[in-house]
C-alpha positions as CSV (number, residue, x, y, z in Angstrom):
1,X,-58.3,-4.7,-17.3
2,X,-57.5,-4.5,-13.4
3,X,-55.7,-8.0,-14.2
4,X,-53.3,-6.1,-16.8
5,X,-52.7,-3.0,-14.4
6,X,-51.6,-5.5,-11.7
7,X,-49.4,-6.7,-13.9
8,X,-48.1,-3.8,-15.7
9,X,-48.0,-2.0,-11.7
10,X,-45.9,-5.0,-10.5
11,X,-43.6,-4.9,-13.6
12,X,-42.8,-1.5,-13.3
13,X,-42.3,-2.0,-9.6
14,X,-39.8,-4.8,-10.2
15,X,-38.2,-2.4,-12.9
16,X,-37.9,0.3,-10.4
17,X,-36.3,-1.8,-8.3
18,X,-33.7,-2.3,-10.9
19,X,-33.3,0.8,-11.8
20,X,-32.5,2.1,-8.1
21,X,-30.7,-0.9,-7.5
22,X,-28.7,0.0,-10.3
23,X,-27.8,3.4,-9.8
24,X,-26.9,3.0,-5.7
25,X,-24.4,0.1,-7.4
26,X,-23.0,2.9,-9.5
27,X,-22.7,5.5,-7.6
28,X,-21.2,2.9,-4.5
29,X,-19.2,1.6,-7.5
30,X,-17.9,4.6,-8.4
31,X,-17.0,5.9,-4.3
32,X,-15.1,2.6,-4.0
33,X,-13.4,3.1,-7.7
34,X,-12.4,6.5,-6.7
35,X,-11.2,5.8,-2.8
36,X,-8.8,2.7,-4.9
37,X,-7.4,4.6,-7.8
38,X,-6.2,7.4,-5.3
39,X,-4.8,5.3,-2.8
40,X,-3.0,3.4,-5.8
41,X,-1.8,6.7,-7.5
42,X,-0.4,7.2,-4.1
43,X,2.0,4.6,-3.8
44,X,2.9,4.3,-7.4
45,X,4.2,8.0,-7.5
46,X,6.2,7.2,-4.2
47,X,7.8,4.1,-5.9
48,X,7.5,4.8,-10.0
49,X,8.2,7.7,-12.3
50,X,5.8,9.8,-12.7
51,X,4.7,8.4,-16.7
52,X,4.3,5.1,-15.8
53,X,1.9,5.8,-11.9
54,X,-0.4,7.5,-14.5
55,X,-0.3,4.9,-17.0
56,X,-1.0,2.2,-14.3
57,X,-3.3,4.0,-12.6
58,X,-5.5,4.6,-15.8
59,X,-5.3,1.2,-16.4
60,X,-6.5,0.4,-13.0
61,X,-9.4,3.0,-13.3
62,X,-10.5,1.8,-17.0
63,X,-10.5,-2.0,-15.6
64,X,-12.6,-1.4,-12.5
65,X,-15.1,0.7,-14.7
66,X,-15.5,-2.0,-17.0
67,X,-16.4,-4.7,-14.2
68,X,-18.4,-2.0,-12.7
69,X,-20.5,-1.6,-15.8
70,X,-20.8,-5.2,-16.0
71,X,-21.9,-5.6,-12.2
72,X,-24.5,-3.1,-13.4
73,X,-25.7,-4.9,-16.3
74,X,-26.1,-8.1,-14.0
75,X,-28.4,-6.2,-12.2
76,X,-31.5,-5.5,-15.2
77,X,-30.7,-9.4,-15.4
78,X,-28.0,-9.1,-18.7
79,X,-26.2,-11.9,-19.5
80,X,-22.8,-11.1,-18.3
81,X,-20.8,-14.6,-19.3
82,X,-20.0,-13.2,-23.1
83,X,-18.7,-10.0,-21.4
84,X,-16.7,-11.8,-18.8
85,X,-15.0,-13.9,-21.8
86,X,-14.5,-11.1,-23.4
87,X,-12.7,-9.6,-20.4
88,X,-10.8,-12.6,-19.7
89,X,-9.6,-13.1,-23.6
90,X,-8.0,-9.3,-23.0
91,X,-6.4,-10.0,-19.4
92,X,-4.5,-12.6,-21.6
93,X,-3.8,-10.5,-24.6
94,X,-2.3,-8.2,-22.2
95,X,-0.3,-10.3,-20.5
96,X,0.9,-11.7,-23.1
97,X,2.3,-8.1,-24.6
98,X,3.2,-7.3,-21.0
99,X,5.3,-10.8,-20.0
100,X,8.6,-9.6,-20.6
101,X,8.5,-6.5,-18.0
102,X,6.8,-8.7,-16.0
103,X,8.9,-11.2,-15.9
104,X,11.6,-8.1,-15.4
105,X,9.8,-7.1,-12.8
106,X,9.2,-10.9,-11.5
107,X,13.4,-11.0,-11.3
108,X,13.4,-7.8,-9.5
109,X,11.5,-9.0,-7.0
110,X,13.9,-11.7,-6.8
111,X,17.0,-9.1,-6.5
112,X,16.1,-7.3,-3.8
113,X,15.1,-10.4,-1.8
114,X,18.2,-12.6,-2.8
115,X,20.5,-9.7,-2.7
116,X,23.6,-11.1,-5.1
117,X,25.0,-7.5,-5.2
118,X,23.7,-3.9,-3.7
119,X,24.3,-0.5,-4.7
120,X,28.0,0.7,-4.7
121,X,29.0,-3.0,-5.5
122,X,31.3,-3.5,-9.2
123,X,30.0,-6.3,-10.7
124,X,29.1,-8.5,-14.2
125,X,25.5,-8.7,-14.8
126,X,23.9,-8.9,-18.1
127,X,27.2,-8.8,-20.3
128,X,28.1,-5.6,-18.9
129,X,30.6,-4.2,-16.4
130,X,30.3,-1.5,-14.0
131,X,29.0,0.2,-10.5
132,X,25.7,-0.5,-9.9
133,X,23.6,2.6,-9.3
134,X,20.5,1.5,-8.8
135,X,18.5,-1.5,-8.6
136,X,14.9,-0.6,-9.6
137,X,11.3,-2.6,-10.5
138,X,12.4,-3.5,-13.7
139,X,15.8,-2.9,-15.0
140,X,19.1,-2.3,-13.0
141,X,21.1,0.6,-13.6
142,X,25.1,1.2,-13.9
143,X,28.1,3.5,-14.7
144,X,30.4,1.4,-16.9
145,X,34.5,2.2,-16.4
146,X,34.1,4.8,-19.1
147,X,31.3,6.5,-17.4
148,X,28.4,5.4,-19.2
149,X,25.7,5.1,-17.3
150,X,23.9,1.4,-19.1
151,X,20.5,-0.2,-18.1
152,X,20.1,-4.2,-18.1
153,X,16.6,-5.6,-17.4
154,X,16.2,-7.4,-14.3
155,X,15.2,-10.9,-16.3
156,X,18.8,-10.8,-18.1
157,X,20.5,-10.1,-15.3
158,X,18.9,-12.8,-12.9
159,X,19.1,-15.1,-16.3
160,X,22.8,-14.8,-16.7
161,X,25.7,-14.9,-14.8
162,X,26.3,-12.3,-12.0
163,X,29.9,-11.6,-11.1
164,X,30.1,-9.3,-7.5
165,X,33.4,-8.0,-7.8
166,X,33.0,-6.3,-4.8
167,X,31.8,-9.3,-2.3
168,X,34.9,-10.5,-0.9
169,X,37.6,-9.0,0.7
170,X,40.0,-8.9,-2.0
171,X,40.5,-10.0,-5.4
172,X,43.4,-11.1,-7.5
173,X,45.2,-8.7,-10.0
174,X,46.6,-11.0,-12.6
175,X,50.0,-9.7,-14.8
176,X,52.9,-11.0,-16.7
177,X,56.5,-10.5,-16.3
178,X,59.4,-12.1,-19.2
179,X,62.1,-12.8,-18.9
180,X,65.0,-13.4,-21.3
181,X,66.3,-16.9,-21.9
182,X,69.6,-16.2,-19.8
183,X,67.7,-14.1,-16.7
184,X,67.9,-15.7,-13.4
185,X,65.0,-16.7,-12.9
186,X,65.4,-17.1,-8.9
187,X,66.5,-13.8,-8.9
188,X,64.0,-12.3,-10.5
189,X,60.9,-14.2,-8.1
190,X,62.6,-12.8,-5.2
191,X,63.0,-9.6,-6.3
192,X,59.5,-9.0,-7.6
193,X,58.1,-10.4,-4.5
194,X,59.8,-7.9,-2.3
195,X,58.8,-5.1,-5.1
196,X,55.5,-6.0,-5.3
197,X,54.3,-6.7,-1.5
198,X,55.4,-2.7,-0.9
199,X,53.1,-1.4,-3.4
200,X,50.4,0.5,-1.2
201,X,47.2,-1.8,-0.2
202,X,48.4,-5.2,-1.6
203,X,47.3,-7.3,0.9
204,X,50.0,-9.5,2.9
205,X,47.6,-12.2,3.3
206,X,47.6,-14.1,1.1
207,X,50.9,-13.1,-0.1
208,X,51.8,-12.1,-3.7
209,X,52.1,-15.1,-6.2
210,X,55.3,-14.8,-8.4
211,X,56.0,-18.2,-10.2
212,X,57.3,-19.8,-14.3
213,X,54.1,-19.7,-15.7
214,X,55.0,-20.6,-19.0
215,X,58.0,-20.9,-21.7
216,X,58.0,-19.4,-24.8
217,X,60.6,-18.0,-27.6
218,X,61.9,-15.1,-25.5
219,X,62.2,-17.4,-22.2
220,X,60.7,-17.9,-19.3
221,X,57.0,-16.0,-18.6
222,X,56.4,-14.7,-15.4
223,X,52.8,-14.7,-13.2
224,X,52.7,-11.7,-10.9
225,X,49.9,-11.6,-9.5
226,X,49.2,-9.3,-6.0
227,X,45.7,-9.6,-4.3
228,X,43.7,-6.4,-2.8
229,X,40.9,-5.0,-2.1
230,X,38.4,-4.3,-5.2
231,X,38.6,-0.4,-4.3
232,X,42.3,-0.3,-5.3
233,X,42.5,-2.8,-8.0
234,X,43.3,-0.1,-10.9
235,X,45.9,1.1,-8.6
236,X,47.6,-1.9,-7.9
237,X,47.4,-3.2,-11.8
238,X,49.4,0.0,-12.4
239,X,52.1,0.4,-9.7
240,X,52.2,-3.5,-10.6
241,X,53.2,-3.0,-13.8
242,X,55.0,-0.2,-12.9
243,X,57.5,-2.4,-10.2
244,X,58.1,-5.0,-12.9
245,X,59.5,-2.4,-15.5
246,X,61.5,-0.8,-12.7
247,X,62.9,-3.2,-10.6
248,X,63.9,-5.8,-12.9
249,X,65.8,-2.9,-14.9
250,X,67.4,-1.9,-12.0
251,X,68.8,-5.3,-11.5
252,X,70.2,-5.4,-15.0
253,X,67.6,-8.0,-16.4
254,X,67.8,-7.6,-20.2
255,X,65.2,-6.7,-22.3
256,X,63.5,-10.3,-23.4
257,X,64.0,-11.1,-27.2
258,X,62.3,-14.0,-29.0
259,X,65.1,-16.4,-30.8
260,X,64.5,-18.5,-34.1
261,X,67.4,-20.9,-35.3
262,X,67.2,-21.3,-39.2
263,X,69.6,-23.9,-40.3
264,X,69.7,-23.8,-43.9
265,X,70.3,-27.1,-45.8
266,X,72.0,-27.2,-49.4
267,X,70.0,-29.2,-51.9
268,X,71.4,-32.4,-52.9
């Protein structure tokens, strides 16, 4: 008998142990959840909307509790390897649902550390033109030249071909003048040049390009084509267009009309 309350006195001893053990883990467990989860709700609400720091933040908090109830169960001596595949088999679940925004997020990462364009700057990204506004975690945002604000995830844009508009000093503004099939052509260079390099912010260097480009029915075709800064390109395109109408009607250049000859042969 004294054999069996040694035994049964050790037993619940070493259960006691346990059970204290186990609750000091929980309730350090739970201190050490709660200090992370408010440090972390901190600095996603500083840096994320509001909907998704509480949606990460939950996620955090549900994922901690589970290894903390598993740290617990290793205590009374469970067998914790079943719940740790278990654990592991949803981690990939999960990221497999979640690999396209992370992989947006991944290419923001990118962005802001390679820096191919900044807020402010006109650019291509994505398939779609316009100022970029913002430049956030996982998509980047911008008002198109209609004034539609669009949003392009960060993996398309670092996936596709970026166009900064904005990165050099100037750009090229490419247009068209024709010509008739009797105009001087000669003429018609030299006046354009001077019309087009006193258009407001066309840049003198490099000077405008006026050159044949190309014949076709209604005579020779024009290139006019002015450079300036990516601020006053619209402008430019316009009082461009604007000089070649003008001038060359000034001058007397007639309107250019496409000629067909049609010779007409009489049946045998």
């Amino acid at each position: 008998m004294n054999e069996y309350l040694d035994k049964a006195l050790d037993l619940g001893i070493d259960v006691g142990k346990m059970i204290v053990g186990a609750i000091l883990l929980w309730i350090i467990g739970r201190m050490v959840i709660r200090m992370v989860t408010n440090v972390t709700d901190r600095l996603l609400k500083e840096r994320l909307d509001a909907t998704v720091a509480r949606y990460l933040g939950s996620a955090l908090d549900i994922l901690l509790n589970i290894l903390l109830v598993i740290a617990v169960l290793s205590v009374f001596g469970v067998e914790t390897t079943t719940f740790a595949g278990l654990l592991a088999a949803g981690g990939v679940a999960i990221g497999m649902a979640w690999s396209g925004l992370l992989g947006n997020f991944a290419a923001g990462v990118f962005l802001l550390v390679l820096r191919p364009f900044k807020v402010g700057d006109f650019v291509t990204v994505g398939g779609q033109t316009g100022t970029v506004t913002d430049i956030g975690m996982f998509v980047t945002a911008l008002d198109t030249l209609d004034n539609v604000r669009v949003f392009v995830g960060n993996g398309k844009v670092l996936g596709d071909v970026i166009q900064n508009y904005s990165h050099n000093d100037y750009r090229r503004v490419d247009l068209v003048a024709q010509l008739n099939h009797g105009a001087d052509v000669a003429k018609a260079i030299e006046i354009l040049r001077e019309a087009v390099a006193a258009i407001p912010n066309v840049e003198s260097k490099p000077a405008p390009d006026v050159y044949i480009l190309e014949f076709n029915l209604a005579g020779p075709k024009l290139c006019v084509r002015p450079y300036t800064n990516n601020a006053h390109y619209w402008d430019v395109y316009f009082a461009t267009n604007k000089a070649i109408r003008e001038e060359l009607g000034k001058a007397g250049f007639e309107v250019p009309e496409e000629h067909l000859a049609i010779t007409h042969k009489p049946a045998a």
